[in-house]
LUMRO-442624 format. One line per 4 residues: for each residue x, y, z of C-alpha. Coordinates in Angstrom, 2 decimals, padded with zeros to 5 digits. Layout:
// LUMRO-442624
X:Y:Z ~ ...
This chain:
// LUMRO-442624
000.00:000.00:000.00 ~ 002.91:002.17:001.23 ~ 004.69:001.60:-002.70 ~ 001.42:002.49:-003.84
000.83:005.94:-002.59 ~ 004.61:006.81:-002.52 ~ 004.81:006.00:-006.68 ~ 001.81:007.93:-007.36
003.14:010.99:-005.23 ~ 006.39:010.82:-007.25 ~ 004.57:010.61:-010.51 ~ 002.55:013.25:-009.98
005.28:015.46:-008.43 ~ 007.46:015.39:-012.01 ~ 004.68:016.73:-013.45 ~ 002.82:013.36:-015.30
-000.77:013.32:-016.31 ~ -003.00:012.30:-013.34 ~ -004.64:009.37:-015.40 ~ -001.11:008.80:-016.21
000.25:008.84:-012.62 ~ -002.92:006.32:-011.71 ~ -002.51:003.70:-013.35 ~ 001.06:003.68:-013.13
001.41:003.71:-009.39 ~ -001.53:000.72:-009.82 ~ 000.65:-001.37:-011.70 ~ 004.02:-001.00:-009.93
001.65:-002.40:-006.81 ~ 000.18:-005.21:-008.66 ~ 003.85:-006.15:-010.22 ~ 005.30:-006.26:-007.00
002.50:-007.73:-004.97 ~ 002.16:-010.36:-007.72 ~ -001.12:-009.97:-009.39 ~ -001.25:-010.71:-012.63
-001.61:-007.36:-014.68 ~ -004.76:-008.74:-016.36 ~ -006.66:-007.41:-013.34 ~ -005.57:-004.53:-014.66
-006.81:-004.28:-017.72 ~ -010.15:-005.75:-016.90 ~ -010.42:-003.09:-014.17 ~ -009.49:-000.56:-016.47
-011.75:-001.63:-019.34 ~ -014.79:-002.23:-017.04 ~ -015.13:001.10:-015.79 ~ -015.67:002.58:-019.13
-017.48:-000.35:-021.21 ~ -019.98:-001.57:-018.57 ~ -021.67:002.14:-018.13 ~ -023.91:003.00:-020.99
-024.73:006.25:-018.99 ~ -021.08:007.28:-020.07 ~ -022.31:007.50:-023.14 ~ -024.02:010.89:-022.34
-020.46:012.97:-020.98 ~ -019.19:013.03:-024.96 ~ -022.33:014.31:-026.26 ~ -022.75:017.46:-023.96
-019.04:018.00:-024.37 ~ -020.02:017.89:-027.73 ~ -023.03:020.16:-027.71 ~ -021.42:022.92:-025.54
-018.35:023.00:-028.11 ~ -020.69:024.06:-031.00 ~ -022.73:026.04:-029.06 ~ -019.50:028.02:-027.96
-018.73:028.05:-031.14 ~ -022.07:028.97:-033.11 ~ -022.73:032.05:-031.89 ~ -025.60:030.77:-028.98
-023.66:032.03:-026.00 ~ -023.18:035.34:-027.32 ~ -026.81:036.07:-027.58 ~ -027.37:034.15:-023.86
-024.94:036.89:-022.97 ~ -026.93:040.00:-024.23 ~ -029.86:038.78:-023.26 ~ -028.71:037.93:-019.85
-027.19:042.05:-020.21 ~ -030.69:043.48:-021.22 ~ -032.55:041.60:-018.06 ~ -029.78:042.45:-015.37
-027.84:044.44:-016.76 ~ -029.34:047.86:-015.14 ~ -028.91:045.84:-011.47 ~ -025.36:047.29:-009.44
-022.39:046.11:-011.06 ~ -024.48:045.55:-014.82 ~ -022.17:042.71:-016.23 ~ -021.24:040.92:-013.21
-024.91:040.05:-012.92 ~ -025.17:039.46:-016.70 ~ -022.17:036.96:-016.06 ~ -023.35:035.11:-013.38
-027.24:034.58:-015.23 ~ -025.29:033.78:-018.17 ~ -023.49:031.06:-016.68 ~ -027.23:029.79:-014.86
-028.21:029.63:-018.16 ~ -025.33:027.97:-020.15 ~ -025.31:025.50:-017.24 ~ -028.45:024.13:-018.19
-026.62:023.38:-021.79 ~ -023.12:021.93:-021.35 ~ -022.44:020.31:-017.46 ~ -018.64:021.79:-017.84
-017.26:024.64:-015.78 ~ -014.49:024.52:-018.24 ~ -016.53:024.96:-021.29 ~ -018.25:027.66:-019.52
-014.59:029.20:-018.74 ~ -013.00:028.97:-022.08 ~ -016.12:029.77:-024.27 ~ -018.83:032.00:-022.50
-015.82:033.34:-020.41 ~ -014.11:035.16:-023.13 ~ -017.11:036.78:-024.60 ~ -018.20:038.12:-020.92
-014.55:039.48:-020.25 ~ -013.87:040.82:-023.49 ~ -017.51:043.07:-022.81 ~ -016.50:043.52:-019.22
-013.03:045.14:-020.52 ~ -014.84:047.69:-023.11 ~ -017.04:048.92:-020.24 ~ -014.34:049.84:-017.77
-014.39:046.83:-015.01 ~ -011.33:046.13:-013.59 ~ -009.72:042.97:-014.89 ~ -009.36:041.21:-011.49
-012.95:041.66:-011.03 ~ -013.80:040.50:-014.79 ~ -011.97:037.01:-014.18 ~ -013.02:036.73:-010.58
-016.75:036.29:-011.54 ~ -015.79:034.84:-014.52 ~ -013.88:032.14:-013.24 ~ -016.57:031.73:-009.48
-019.49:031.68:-011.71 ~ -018.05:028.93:-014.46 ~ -018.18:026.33:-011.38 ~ -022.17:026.73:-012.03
-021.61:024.53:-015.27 ~ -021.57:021.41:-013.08 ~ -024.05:021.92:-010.21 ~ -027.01:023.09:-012.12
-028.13:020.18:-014.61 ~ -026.80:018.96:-016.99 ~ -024.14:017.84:-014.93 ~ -020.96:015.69:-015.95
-019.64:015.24:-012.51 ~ -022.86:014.10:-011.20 ~ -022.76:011.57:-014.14 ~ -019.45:010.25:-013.12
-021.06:010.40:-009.54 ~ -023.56:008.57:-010.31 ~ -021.87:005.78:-011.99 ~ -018.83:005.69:-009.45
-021.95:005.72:-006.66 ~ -024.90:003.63:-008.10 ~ -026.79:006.53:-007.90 ~ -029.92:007.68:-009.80
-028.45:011.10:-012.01 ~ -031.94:011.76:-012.51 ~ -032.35:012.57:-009.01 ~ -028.46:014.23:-008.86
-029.70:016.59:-011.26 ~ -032.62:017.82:-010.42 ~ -030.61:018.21:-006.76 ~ -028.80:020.17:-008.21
-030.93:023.18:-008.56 ~ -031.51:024.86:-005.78 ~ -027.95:024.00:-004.60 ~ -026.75:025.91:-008.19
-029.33:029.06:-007.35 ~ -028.38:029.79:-003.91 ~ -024.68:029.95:-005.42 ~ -025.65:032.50:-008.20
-027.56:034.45:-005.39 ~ -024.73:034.47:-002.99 ~ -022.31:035.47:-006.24 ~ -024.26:038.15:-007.10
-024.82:039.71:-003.36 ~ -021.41:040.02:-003.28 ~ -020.59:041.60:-006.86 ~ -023.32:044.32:-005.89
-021.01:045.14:-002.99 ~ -018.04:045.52:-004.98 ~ -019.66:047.26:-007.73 ~ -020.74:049.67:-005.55
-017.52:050.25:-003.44 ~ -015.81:050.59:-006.84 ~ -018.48:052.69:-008.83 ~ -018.92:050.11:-011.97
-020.90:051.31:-014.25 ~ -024.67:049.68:-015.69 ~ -026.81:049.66:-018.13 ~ -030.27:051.62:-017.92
-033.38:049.89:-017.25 ~ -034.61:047.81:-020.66 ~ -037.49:049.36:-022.28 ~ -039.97:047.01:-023.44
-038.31:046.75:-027.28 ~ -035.10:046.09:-025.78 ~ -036.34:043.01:-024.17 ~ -038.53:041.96:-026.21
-035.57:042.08:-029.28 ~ -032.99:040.51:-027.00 ~ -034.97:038.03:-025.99 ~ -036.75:037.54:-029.64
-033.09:036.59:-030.75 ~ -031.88:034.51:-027.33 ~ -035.74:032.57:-027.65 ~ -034.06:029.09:-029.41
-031.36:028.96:-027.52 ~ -032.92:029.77:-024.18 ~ -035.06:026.89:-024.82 ~ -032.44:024.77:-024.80
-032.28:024.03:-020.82 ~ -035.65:023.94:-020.78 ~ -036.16:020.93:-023.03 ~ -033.06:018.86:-021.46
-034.18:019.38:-018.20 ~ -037.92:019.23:-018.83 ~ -037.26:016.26:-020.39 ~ -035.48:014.82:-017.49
-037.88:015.94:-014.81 ~ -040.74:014.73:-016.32 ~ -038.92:011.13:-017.34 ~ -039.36:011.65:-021.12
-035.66:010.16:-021.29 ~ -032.63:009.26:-019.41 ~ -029.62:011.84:-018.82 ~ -027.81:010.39:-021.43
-031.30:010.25:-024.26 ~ -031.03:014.01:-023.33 ~ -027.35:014.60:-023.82 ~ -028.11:013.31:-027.70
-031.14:015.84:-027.90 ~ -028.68:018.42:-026.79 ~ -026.57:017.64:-029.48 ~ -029.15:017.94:-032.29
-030.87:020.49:-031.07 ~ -027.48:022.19:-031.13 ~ -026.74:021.41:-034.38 ~ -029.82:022.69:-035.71
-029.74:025.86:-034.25 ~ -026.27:026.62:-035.27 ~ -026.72:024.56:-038.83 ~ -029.92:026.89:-039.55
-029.10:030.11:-038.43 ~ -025.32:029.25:-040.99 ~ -022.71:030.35:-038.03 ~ -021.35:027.03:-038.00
-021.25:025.10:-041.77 ~ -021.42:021.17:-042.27 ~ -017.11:020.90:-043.05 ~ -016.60:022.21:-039.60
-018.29:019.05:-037.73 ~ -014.96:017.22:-037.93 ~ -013.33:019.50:-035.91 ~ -015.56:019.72:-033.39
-015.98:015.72:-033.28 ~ -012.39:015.59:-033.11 ~ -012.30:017.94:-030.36 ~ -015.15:016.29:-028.50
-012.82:012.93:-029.13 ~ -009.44:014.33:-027.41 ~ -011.46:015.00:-024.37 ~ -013.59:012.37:-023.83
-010.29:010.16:-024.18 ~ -008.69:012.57:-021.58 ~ -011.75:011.63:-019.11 ~ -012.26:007.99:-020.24
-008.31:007.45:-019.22 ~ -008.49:008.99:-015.92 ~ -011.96:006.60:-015.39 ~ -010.38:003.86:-016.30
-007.00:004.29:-014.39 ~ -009.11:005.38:-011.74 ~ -011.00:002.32:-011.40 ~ -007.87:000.53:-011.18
-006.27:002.75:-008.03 ~ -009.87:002.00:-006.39 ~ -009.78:-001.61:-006.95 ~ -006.69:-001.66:-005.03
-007.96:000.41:-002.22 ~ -010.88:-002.28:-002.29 ~ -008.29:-004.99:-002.09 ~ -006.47:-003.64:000.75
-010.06:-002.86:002.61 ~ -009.25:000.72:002.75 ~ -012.82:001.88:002.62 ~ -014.00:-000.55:005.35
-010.88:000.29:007.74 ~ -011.70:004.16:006.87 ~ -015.48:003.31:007.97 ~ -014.58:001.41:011.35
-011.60:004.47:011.79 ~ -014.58:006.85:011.47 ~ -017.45:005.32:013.31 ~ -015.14:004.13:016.09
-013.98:008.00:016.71 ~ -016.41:010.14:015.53 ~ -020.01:009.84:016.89 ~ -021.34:013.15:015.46
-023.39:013.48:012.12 ~ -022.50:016.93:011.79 ~ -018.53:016.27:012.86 ~ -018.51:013.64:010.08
-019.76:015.70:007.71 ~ -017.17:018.65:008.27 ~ -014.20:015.84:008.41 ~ -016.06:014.47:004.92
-015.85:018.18:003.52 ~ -012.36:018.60:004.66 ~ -010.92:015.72:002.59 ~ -013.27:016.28:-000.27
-011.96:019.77:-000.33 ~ -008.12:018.64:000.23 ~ -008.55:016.23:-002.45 ~ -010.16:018.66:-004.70
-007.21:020.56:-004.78 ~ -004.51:018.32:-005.87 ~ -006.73:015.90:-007.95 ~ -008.60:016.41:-011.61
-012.38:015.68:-011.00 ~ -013.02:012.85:-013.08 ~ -010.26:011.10:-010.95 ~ -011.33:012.20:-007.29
-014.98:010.89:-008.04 ~ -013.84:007.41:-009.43 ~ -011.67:007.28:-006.36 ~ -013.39:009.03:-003.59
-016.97:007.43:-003.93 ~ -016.61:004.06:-003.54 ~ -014.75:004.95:000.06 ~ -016.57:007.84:001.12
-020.38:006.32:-000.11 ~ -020.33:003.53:002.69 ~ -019.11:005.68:005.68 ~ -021.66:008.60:004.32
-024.95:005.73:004.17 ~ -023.73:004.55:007.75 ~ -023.96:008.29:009.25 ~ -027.36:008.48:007.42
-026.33:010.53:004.57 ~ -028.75:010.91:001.88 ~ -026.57:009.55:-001.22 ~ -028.45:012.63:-003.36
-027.10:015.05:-000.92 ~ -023.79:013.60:-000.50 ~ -023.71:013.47:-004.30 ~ -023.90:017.45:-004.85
-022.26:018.27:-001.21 ~ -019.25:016.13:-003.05 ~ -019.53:018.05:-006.67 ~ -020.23:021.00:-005.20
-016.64:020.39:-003.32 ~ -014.44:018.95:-005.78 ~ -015.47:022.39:-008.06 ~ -013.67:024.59:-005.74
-010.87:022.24:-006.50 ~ -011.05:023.98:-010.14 ~ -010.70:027.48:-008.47 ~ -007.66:026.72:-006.24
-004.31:026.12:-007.08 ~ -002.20:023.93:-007.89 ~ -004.86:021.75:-010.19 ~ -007.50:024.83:-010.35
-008.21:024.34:-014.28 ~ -010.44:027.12:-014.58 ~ -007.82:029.71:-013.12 ~ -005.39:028.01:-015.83
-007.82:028.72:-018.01 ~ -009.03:032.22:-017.84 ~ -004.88:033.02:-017.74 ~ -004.65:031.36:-021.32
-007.89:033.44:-022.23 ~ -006.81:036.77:-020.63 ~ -003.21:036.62:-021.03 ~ -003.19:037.62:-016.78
-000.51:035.56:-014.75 ~ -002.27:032.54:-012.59 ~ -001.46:034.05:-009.39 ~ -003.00:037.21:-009.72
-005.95:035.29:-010.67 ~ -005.95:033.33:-007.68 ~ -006.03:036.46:-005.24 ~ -008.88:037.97:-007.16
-011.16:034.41:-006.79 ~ -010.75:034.61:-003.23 ~ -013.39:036.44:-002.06 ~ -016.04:034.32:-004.16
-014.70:031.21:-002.94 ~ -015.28:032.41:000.71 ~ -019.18:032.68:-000.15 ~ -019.12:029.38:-002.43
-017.84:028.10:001.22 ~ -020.92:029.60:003.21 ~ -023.07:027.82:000.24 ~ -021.66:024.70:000.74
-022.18:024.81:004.85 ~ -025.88:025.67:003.99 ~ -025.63:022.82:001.92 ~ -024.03:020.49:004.10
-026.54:020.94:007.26 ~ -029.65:021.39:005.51 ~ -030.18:018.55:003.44 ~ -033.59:019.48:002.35
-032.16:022.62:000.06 ~ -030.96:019.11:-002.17 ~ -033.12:016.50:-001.76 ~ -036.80:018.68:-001.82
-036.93:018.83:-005.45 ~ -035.67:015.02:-006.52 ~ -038.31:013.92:-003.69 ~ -040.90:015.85:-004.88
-040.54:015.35:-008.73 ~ -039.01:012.21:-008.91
């Protein structure tokens, strides 16, 4: 166990992939506790050809590339600017609905970084907001992507946890409002402190035109997640209808033309692999763990020293938030759940809630250094060095933190909504 965790530290210390670093450190264990490296592979290839919910993360990485790139989150965006734009700090709020919106379409905080994010700062830049406030709300408010369904962590989740993502989605809501709220409370504040400018109140044309032109794509969330809610089809049914719905917007309206699909398959294709090889590697670390009874000595650890609900909870946040940030998603999920889901269902955990109280975690992993991929980035996007990023996030991740207490000791705010429609 101790060759284990001491070859993956090294690997990931030089600087090698995570998936990478996984599965090596998995196979210098098996080799030297002589296992035959076939438990390997079928460990590997399990996780990934047993789940046809998988199916569903390539297609909504899929539909949020061409929507990012057909012109749709642009007009999300000046819609979103026409509705709130006349609110305290004009943009920021036009950001943060924005990102609501586009969450209901994708289930990525990085496509929501790296597409939507360089239309809102390039607007935010022409109107006079400072540029650490631009990419602090950018970045805080990409993390939406992922709570609010669609979601492809709770996907994973729900996979890695034998969980319904039905239910993990439509969890998700409330969770993914009180985070835009609490966002938006505190760019008000700022905007005021700092004088940001805003747009006047809409007259009835202007909304009616922005929203006349935003209509298709608007109805985008509503159909996945309608379709969801009221069990039309599965998560990964609606993932495809994202796709073509997607395609038909942006195929009709000629921003995106039929040679271009290629690319955007072919983008789709590099990260799925990405995430498919950290499953799969992932899987194979976790078997181990399973082998040594790590999750069942971690249970008896817990239960035999903490006899608090709430104290388990906070010590279940703590590593969740640890792991989060030194460890890519994908792999912290595929690792994490199988340990954590047992000592979470002895405490009397609702697996819904612990699903999003363990997204909702792991995504302020994307905001922190040294893994934070959305900081990365929105410094490739802006040209701004990472670490002046990171100071500028740090307000939003202290009320992202006050969400995720409310979260973690009010279980209703998650589990209301999958109870009641579901």
């Amino acid at each position: 166990m101790i060759l284990l965790i001491v070859v993956f530290a090294v690997l990931m210390i030089i600087g090698a992939p995570v998936g990478l670093s996984l599965l090596g450190s998995s196979v210098a264990y098996l080799v030297a506790s002589g296992y035959s490296l076939q438990q390997a592979f079928q460990a590997f290839t399990s996780a990934i050809s047993n789940s046809f919910t998988l199916i569903a993360v390539p297609f909504f990485i899929l539909a949020a590339s061409i929507m990012n790139s057909g012109g749709i989150t642009k007009k999300i965006f000046d819609f979103c600017n026409v509705v709130v734009g006349w609110v305290p700090g004009g943009l920021g709020h036009a950001n943060i609905l924005s990102s609501v919106v586009f969450a209901g379409m994708s289930g990525a905080a990085i496509a929501d970084a790296g597409g939507l994010g360089a239309i809102e700062l390039k607007a935010m830049k022409e109107q006079g907001f400072d540029e650490d406030f631009s990419l602090a709300i950018t970045g805080a408010s990409s993390i939406l992507g992922p709570i609010i369904p669609p979601s492809v962590p709770a996907i994973l989740f729900g996979v890695a946890g034998s969980v319904s993502i039905g239910k993990l989605f439509i969890g998700g809501i409330i969770p993914g409002i009180l985070m835009a709220i609490a966002m938006a409370v505190l760019v008000c504040i700022q905007s005021i402190k700092r004088n940001y400018p805003r747009m006047p109140f809409p007259t009835a044309h202007s909304l009616w035109h922005s929203f006349k032109a935003a209509f298709f794509p608007l109805l985008c969330p509503v159909i996945i997640i309608g379709c969801i809610m009221t069990g039309v089809c599965t998560p990964t049914e609606a993932a495809i209808i994202a796709v073509f719905y997607a395609l038909i917007l942006t195929l009709s309206t000629r921003t995106i033309r039929l040679r271009e699909l290629p690319g955007f398959l072919l983008e789709t294709a590099n990260s799925t692999v990405n995430v498919m090889f950290i499953i799969g590697a992932a899987n194979v670390f976790a078997w181990i763990l399973t082998v040594e009874q790590v999750p069942q000595n971690m249970s008896l650890w817990m239960t035999d020293h903490i006899d608090d609900k709430i104290v388990a909870l906070l010590f279940i946040n703590l590593i969740l938030l640890i792991v989060g940030t030194f460890m890519e998603t994908a792999a912290a999920i595929s690792i994490l759940v199988p340990i954590l889901m047992p000592i979470a269902l002895s405490y009397g955990i609702d697996p819904i809630h612990f699903g999003i109280m363990c997204i909702l975690n792991l995504m302020l992993g994307l905001l922190t250094p040294p893994i934070g991929m959305v900081l990365y980035v929105l410094s490739s996007v802006s040209k701004v060095p990472f670490e002046k990023i990171v100071r500028a996030v740090l307000p939003y991740l202290g009320v992202l933190l006050i969400v995720l207490l409310m979260i973690t000791f009010i279980p209703g705010l998650v589990t209301f909504l999958p109870n009641l429609v579901l």
